[in-house]
Structure formats: C-alpha cells, structure tokens
C-alpha positions as CSV (number, residue, x, y, z in Angstrom):
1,X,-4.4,25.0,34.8
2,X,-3.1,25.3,38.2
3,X,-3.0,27.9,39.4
4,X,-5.5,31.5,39.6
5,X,-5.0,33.9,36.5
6,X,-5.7,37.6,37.0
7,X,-6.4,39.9,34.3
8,X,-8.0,43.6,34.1
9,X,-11.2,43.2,31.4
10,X,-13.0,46.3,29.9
11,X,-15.3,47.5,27.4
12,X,-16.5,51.0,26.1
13,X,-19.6,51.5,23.8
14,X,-20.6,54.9,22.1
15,X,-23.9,54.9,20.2
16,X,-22.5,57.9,18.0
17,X,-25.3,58.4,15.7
18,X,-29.4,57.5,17.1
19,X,-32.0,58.5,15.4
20,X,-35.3,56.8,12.9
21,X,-32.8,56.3,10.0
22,X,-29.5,55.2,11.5
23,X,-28.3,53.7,14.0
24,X,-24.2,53.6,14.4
25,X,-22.1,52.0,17.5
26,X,-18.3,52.4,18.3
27,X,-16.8,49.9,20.7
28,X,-13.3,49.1,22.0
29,X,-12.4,46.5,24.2
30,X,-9.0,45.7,26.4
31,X,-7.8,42.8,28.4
32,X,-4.4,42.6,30.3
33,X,-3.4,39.3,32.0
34,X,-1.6,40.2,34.7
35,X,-0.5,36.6,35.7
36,X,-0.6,33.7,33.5
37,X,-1.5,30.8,35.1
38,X,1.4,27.7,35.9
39,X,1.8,25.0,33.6
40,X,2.2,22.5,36.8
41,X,1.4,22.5,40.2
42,X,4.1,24.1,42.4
43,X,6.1,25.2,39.5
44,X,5.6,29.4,39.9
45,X,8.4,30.3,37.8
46,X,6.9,27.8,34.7
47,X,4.0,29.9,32.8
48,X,3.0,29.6,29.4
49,X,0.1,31.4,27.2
50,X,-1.1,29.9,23.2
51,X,-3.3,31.7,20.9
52,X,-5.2,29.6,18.3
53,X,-8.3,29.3,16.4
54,X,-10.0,26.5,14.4
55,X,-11.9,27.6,11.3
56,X,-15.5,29.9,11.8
57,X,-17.7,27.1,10.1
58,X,-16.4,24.2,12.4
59,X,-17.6,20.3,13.4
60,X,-14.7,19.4,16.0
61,X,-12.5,21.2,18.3
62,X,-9.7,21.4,15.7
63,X,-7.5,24.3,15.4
64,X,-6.4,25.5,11.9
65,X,-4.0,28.2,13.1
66,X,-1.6,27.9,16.6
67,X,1.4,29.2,18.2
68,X,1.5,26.6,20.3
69,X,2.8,27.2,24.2
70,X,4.8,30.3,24.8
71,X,6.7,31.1,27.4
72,X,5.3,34.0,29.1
73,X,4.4,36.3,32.2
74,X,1.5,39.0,30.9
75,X,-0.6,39.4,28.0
76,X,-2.1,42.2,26.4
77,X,-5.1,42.6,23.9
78,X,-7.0,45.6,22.3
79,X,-9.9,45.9,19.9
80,X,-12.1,48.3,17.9
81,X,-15.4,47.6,16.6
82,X,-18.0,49.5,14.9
83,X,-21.6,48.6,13.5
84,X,-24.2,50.4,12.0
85,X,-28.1,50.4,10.7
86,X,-29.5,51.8,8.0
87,X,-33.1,50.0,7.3
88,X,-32.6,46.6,5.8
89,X,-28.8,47.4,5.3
90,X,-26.2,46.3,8.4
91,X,-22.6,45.9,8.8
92,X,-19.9,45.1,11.1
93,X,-16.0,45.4,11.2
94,X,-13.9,45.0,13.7
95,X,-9.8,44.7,14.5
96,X,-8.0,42.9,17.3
97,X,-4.5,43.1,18.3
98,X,-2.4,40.9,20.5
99,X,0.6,41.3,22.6
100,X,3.0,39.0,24.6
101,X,5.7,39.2,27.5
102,X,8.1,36.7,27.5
103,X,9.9,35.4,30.2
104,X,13.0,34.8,28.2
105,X,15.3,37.1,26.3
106,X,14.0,36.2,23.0
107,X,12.0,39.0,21.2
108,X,8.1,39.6,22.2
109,X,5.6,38.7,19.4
110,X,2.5,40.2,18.8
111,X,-0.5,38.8,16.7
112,X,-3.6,40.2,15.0
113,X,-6.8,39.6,13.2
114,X,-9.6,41.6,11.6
115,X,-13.6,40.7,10.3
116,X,-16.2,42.8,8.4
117,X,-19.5,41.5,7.8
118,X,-22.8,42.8,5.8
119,X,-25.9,42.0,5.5
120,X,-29.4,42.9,4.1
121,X,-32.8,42.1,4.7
122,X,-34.8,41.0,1.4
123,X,-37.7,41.7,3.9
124,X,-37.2,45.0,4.8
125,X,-36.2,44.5,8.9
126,X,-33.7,46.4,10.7
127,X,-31.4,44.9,13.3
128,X,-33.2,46.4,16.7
129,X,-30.0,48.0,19.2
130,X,-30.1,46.7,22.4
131,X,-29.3,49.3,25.0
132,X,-29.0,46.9,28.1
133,X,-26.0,45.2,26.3
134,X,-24.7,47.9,23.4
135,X,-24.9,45.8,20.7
136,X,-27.2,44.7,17.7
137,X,-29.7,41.8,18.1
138,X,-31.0,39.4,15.5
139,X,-34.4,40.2,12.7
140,X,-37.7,40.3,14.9
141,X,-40.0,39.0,11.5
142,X,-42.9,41.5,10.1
143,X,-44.7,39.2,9.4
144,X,-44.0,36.5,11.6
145,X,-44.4,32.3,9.8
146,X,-48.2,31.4,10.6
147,X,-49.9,34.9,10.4
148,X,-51.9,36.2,7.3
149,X,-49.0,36.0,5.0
150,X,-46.2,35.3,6.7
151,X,-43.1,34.5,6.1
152,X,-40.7,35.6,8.1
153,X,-38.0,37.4,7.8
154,X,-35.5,36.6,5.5
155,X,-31.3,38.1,4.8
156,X,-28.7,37.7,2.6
157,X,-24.7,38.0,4.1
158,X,-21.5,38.0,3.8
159,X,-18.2,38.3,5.7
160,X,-14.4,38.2,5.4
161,X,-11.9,37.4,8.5
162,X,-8.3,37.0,8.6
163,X,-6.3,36.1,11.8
164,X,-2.5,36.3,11.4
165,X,-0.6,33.9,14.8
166,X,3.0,34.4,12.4
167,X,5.8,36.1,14.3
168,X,9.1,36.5,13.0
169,X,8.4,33.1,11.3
170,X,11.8,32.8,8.9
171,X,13.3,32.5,12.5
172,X,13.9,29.7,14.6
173,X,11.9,29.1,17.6
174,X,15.4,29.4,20.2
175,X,15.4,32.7,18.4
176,X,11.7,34.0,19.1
177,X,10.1,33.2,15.3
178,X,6.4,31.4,16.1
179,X,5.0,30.0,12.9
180,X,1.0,29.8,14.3
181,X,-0.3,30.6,10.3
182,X,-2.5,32.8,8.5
183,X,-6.2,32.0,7.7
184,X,-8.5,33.3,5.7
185,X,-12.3,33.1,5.5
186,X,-14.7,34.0,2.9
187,X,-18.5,33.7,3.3
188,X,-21.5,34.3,2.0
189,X,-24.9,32.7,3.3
190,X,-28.4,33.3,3.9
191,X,-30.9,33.9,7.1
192,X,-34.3,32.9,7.9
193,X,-36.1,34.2,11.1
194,X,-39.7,32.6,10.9
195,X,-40.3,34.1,14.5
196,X,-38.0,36.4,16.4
197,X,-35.7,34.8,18.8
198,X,-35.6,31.4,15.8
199,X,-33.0,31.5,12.9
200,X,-32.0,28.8,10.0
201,X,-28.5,30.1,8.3
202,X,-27.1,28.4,5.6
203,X,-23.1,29.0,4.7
204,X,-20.7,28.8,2.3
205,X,-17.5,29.1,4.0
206,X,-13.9,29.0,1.6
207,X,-11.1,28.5,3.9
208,X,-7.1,29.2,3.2
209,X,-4.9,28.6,5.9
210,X,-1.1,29.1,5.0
211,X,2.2,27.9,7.4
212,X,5.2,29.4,6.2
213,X,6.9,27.0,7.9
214,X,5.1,23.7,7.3
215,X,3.4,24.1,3.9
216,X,2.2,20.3,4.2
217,X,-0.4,22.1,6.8
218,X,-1.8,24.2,4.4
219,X,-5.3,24.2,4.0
220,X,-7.7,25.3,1.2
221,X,-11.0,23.8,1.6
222,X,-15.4,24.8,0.9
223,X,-17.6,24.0,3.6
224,X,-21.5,24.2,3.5
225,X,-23.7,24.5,6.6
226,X,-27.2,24.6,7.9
227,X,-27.8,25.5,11.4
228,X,-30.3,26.5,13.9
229,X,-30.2,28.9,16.8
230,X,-32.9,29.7,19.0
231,X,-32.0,32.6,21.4
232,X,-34.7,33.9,24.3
C-alpha cells in the first residue's frame, strides 16, 4: 500500500426485545471506500481492491476462495445481523453483501456471503448482552471449576457459512467474469468455560470449496480443532 485509503464506516444496533426471558439485537453495518489505495508509488491512476477468505478453522494464512486484484476506484459493503437469548438457547445469523466500481468498462461485480450459528448451554447459562459494545459476550460459569461442585460451564454448537467471490464466472476475465469460488462450512463443536473470561472449544469443521473455473482447486476436506481463548 502506498498510498492513504478513505472510507465512511458505520454501525447501528437496536436491542428490540429486553426483558428477564429474552433478549433480541438487530444490527446493520455499512462501509464505503471512497478511494482505494495505489498499487505503486506515484501511480494515482493504478488502484486495485481483492476480496478473499481462507477457511473459518485455519493453521496458515491460506486463502480458499479469491478474486484476486481488481481494478477499481470505490467499494461498497452492507450487512444485517440479528441475535437473540432465550435462557440456555442462543443464535446468530447474519448476511453481507459486497459491491465494486471498476475503473474500466467491463461490468461491476458484486459478492456475498451469509452465517447462522446456535448454541445451547447443557449448564443452563445465558449469553450476558453487553450494552457498552451491543453485542453478546461469552458463558460467565454458575458454578465456576474449583468451587463446591463446579464445573464450569459447558455448550454444544453449531454453524453454517457460505461466502460466494463468483461473478459472471462462465465469462472471461477481459470481459468482467471473476472466478473467486464458493465455500461452504459446516460445524458443529463444543465449549467449556471453567471460569468466565477462559474457554476450551473443540470443532469439527467440513469444508467444500468449489471453482467453476479451475475444478483442480476444489476442496472438500474435515478438520478437527482444540483451542483456547482467554478474553479479560
């Protein structure tokens, strides 16, 4: 990068629905790029922009799905999100939508992905809302690992993504079609807070990344994690 981007960021929260039982949170979020930055120093009329992402259980930097450089002079994204709740029940879904000026003549693509998530505490937690930042925060344990009977607190989950970076893709590139791919993600895995602000999480991730284009690319793979987090 070369050169200063400048771009117009915002977020709106609504906590629609507040009270002992439920809790329930609508969100949307924009971000305009109003100049890309160069490619090269002192080359102003040279701008490009890439969308990718690698796959949500990851061990490197490598990206499963990309459009590689496009030419390009603003960007546009938009999302909605909503959460909610409901004693040891939770959930989360969410869509995002991406947009693209070229610089060229050749058509403008436009991108999008989508997630939902649940989970449920065997435990009997709730996911706490945080005002200060409109969102959900982690399990805070009953009965926290080391008191008189303790074991934490303890959740079953499981979520679904797809991210679509294919425009026009039966074209060829001089003609606008990107061929970025489609992923997929299934998961389902398992949390353990012994304490609040520690978690374990265990995953089973199946992964199916398709290129219309490049079928050698084409990716169907499991993956099994274990991780730790520890948040303050």
């Amino acid at each position: 990068t070369f050169d200063a981007q400048q771009a117009l960021v915002g977020r709106a929260s609504w906590l629609a629905v507040s009270n002992s039982d439920v809790k329930w949170l609508l969100d949307a979020n924009f971000t305009h790029v109003l100049k890309v930055p160069d490619v090269a120093a002192n080359t102003a009329g040279s701008n490009s922009f890439r969308f990718s992402n690698g796959p949500e259980l990851a061990i490197d930097a490598t990206r499963t799905v990309d459009t590689g450089a496009i030419d390009a002079q603003k960007v546009t994204q938009w999302g909605v999100e909503t959460a909610a709740a409901h004693g040891p029940l939770y959930g989360q879904a969410g869509y995002f939508r991406f947009n693209m000026d070229r610089r060229s003549l050749a058509p403008d693509p436009d991108f999008k992905g989508w997630y939902a998530l649940a989970t449920w505490s065997l435990t009997g937690e709730s996911h706490p809302y945080d005002a200060a930042t409109a969102s959900f925060r982690g399990l805070r344990p009953a009965k926290p690992l080391g008191s008189d009977g303790g074991i934490g607190a303890w959740e079953l989950k499981a979520r679904y993504s797809n991210i679509n970076l294919d425009y026009l893709p039966g074209l060829p590139a001089a003609s606008g079609g990107i061929g970025g791919g489609v992923q997929n993600v299934w998961s389902i895995g398992l949390n353990w807070y012994p304490t609040s602000g520690i978690r374990f999480a265990l995953d089973y991730d199946n992964i199916q990344v398709n290129h219309v284009n490049a079928p050698a690319t084409d990716i169907s793979s499991n993956a099994i994690g274990l991780r730790t987090q520890i948040s303050l």
